[in-house]
N, C-alpha and C positions, 0 to 999 in steps of 0.2 A: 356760602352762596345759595340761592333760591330759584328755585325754576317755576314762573307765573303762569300755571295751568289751567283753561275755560275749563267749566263744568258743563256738560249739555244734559239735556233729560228729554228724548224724544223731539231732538232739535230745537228745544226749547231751551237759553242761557238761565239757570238759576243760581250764580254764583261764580267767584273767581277765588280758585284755591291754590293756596300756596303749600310746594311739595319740595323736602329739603334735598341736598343731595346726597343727605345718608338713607332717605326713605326708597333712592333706587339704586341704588350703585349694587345691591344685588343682581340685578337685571343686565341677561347679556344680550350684546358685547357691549352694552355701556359702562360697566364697569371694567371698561379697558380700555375707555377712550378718554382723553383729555378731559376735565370738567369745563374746560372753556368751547371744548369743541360742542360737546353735550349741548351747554345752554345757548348755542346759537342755532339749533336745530328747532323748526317749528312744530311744537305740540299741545296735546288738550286730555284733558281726560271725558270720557262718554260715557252717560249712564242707562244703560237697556234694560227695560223690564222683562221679566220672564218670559219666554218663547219668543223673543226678539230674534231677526235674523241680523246677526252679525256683519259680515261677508258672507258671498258668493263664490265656490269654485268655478276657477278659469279667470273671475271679472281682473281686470288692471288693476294692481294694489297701488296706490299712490301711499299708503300707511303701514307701519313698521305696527302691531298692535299687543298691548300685555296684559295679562287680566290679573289687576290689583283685588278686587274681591268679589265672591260668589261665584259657581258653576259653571261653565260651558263645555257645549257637545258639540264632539269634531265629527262632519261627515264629510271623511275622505270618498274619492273614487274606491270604494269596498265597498262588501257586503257589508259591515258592522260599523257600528260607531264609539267612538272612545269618549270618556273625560276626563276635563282638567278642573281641579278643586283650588281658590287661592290659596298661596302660601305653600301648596307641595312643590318637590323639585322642579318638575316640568313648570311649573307656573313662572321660573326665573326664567324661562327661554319664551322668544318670540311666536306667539301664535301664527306669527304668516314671516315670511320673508321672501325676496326675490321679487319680481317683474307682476306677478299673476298671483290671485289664491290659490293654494294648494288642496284647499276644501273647503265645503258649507259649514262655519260655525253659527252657532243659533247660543243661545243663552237660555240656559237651565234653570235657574235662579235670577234676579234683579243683580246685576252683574256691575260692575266698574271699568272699564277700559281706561289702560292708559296709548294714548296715539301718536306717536312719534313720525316727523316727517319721514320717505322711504330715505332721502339722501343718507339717514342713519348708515343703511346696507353699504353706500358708496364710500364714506367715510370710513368704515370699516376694514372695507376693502384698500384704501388706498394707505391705510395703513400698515395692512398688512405684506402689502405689496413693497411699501419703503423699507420692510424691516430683509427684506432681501434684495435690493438695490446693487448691493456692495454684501458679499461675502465676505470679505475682511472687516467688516464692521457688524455685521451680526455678533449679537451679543447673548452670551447662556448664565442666564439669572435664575438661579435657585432659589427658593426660597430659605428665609433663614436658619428654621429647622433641619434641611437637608443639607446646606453649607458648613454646616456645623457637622457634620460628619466626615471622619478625615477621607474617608474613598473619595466621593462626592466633591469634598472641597479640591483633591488633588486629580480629580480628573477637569472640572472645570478649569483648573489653573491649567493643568496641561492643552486645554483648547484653546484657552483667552491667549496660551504662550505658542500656539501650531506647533505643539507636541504628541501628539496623538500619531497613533502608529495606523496609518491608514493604508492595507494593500492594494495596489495595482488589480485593476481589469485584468484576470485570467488570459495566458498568453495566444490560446484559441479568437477568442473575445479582439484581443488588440489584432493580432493577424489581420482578422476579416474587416475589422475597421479601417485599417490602412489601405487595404487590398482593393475594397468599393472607393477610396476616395480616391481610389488610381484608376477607375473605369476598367477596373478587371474584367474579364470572361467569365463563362458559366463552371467552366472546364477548373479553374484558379481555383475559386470559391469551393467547387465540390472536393478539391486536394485536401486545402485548408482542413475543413471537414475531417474528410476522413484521416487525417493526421492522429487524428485524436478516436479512437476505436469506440470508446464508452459512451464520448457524446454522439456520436455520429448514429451509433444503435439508437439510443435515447432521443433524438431527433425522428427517425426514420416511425419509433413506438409513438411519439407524438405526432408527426404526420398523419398516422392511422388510427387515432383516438378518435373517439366520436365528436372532439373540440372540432376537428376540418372536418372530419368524414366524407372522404375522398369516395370519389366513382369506382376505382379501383385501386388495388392492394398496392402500397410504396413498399416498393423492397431494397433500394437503394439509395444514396445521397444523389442520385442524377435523377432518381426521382422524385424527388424532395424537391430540389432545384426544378424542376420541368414542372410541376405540379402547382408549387406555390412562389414560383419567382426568386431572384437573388435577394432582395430586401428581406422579404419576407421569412427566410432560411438562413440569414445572418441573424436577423431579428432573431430567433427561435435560440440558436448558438449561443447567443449572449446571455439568455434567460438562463437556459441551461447548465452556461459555464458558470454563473453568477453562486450557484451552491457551494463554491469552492471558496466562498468569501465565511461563508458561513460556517465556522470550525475553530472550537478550543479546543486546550488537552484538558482543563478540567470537567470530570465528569459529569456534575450536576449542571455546570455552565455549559457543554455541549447538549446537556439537553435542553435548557433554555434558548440556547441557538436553533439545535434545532425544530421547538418551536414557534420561536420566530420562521423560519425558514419554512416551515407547513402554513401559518396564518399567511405568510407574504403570497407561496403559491395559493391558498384561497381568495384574498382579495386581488390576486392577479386574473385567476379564472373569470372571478365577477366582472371584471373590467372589461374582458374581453366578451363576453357574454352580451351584456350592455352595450359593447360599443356597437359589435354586429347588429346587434336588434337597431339601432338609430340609425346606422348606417353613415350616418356623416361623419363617423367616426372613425378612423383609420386601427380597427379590432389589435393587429401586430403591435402597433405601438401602446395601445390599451394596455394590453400581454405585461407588459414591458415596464410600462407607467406604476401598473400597481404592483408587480414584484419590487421595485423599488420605492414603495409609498415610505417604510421603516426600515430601511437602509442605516440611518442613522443611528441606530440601536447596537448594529455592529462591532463599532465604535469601543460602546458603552461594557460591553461583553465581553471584550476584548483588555482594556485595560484593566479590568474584574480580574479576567485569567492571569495577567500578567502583576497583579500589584504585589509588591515585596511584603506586605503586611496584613494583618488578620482580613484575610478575601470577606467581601462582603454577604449578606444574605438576598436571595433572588428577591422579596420584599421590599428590601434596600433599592434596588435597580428598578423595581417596577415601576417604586414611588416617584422615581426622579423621569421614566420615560415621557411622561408631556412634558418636559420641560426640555430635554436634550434631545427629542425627533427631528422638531426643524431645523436646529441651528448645525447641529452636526451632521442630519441627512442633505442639507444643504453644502455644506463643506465638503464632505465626501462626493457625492455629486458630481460636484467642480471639480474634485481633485480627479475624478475616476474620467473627467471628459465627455461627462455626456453632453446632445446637447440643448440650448436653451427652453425648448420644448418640456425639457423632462426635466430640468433644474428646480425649478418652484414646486415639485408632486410633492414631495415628502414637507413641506414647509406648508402647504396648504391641503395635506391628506385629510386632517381631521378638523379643519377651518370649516364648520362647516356653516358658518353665516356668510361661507365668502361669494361674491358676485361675482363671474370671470365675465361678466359684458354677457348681451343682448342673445348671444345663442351658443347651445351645448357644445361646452368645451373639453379637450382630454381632462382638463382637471375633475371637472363635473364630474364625469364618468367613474373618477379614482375616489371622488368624494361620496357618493352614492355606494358606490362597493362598498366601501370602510366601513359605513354605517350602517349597511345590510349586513356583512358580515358579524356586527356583534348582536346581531338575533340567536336569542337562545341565551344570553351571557347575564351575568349578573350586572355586568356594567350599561342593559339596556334603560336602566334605571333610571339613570342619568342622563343618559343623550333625547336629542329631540325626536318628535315624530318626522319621518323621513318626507311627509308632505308639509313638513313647514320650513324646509330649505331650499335656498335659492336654487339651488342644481336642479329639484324636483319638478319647479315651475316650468320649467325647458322641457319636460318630456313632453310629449303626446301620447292624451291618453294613456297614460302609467296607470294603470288596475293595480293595487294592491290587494295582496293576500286578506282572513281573516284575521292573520297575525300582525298586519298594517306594512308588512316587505311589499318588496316589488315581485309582483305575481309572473313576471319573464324571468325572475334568476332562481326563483323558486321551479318553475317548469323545466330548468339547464342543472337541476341536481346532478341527473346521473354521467351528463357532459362534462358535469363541472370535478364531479368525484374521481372519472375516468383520468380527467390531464392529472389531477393531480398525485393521487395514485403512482403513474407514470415520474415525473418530476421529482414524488418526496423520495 
């Protein structure tokens, strides 16, 4: 099949070109979409002479846009400006996505666009949305290389068959869940609590972190509860109690846990961080959202600890975690009761073309952390710039750093170091 693509040259038609569906199926998320859905999408390819402006940051993107060849400079909301060369990794990902530009590109060289209509994002989206409809019908496709591995293949069978050993919400955790949906008291809630000696300290240390940075000193679970409300002090409980999920007896695999378990409190801090600065975002649940963004991995670590046969190498489990995040953070999820609010985070943590609709949504929030947080990492390499995702177009006025982050989670460092500190 062929996709019939206009050529423009300064708005000028000089030609009608035909581009195959091998020639983009590199290019994402289209090569994840249907090819029937693809070629009913309207698009063109555009041709901009050198110091051409591209888009505008802020203007209404009605175009999805990818630069097939020659240079362009990105000038985000920063001091600096970056570029993309055709044919490097970043060139597979979309230069803009979402509602808005996310910055002024200009063209560095005689450049090639390819234009895709925006519905692209919507499609995307609505796909990604059906593959979580039905938790029972979520399906965990490995690729062949990794299926061929006996760990891999007999942990997938064990999910496609709901045999995975998935524990229970921490008995604190369930308490207070029951307890709020009974219209409890203040008095109930702070028992609850103190039931449990360690978390209740560790609640009380986070009360007094500079993440709330209270008026004055909490020294008790009654001030915990008077200070930040019963939601809010359950909220906290559950984050808290949720470390208790996180534990093998194999030694190298507890420690893979428990780095999973410092990254989750990272991109949990970011969330919260975030949400406060927009405000329309309820921070507690933020909290919340992204400790459980890779929940899913759990799972994965777990049946590692537990296999009767040659235990896998941490390599082996890295390789397969995009593949088993959402379907199994998804599952777990469900099975642990949270609710629908916080169902889809881990399934759409690292989606990061995904559109939640017209204004910043918790997911946004979990999505923008995830991809702050791998600043510094070898795997920035790979990912997009954080101003060419839908989530990013929703901020106001988002400044990014010199290093192209978001210059608010960069200034909540030592906020962000303190909760966790506390928590790891």
């Amino acid at each position: 099949r062929y996709f019939i693509i206009q050529a423009w040259l300064l708005q000028e038609v000089i030609s009608c070109t035909f581009l195959s569906y091998g020639q983009i199926q590199h290019l994402v998320p289209l090569r994840q979409l249907d090819i029937q859905a693809i070629s009913g999408l309207a698009h063109k390819t555009l041709t901009y002479a050198e110091q051409s402006v591209i888009f505008i940051y802020e203007q209404s993107a009605d175009y999805v846009y990818y630069l097939l060849s020659g240079i362009i400079t990105i000038l985000p909301n920063a001091e600096k400006s970056y570029q993309i060369a055709a044919g490097s990794t970043r060139a597979h990902l979309p230069i803009n996505s979402g509602q808005h530009f996310g910055a002024t590109v200009v063209a560095s060289t005689e450049v090639k666009i390819l234009v895709v209509d925006v519905d692209l994002t919507q499609l995307w989206t609505a796909k990604s949305k059906s593959e979580i409809s039905f938790v029972e019908l979520m399906d965990l496709t490995l690729p062949e290389t990794l299926d061929n591995q006996p760990f891999l293949h007999s942990f997938s069978k064990a999910y496609r068959e709901n045999k995975l050993n998935i524990s229970p919400l921490p008995n604190i955790a369930l308490h207070l869940k029951e307890a709020l949906t009974h219209d409890v008291g203040a008095q109930d809630v702070i028992d609850i609590i103190q039931s449990d000696p360690g978390i209740a300290n560790t609640l009380i240390r986070l009360a007094n972190s500079p993440l709330y940075a209270p008026s004055m000193k909490i020294t008790s679970c009654q001030d915990v509860v008077t200070c930040l409300g019963l939601s809010t002090s359950a909220n906290l409980v559950t984050c808290i109690s949720l470390k208790q999920l996180f534990v093998c007896h194999d030694r190298q695999l507890m420690a893979a846990m428990q780095n999973l378990w410092r990254r989750s409190l990272y991109v949990s801090s970011l969330s919260f961080v975030l949400a406060e600065e927009v405000s329309s975002i309820n921070s507690d649940e933020a909290l919340l959202a992204g400790l459980i963004s890779d929940i899913g991995l759990i799972p994965l670590l777990r049946f590692a600890d537990q296999y009767p046969d040659e235990q896998p190498e941490i390599e082996q489990l890295e390789s397969a975690v995009p593949f088993v995040r959402a379907p199994v953070g998804t599952l777990m999820l469900n099975s642990l009761g949270f609710s629908d609010n916080l169902m889809s985070i881990s399934h759409h943590s690292e989606d990061w073309h995904y559109e939640s609709g017209g204004r910043l949504s918790l997911i946004d929030i979990v999505i923008l952390a995830k991809l702050h947080s791998y600043f510094g990492s070898q795997k920035t390499h790979h990912l997009p710039f954080i101003n060419t995702i839908p989530a990013y177009a929703k901020l106001k006025n988002a400044k990014l750093t010199p290093d192209f982050s978001l210059n608010v989670l960069r200034q909540a460092n030592q906020r962000i170091k303190a909760a966790i500190t506390i928590l790891a």
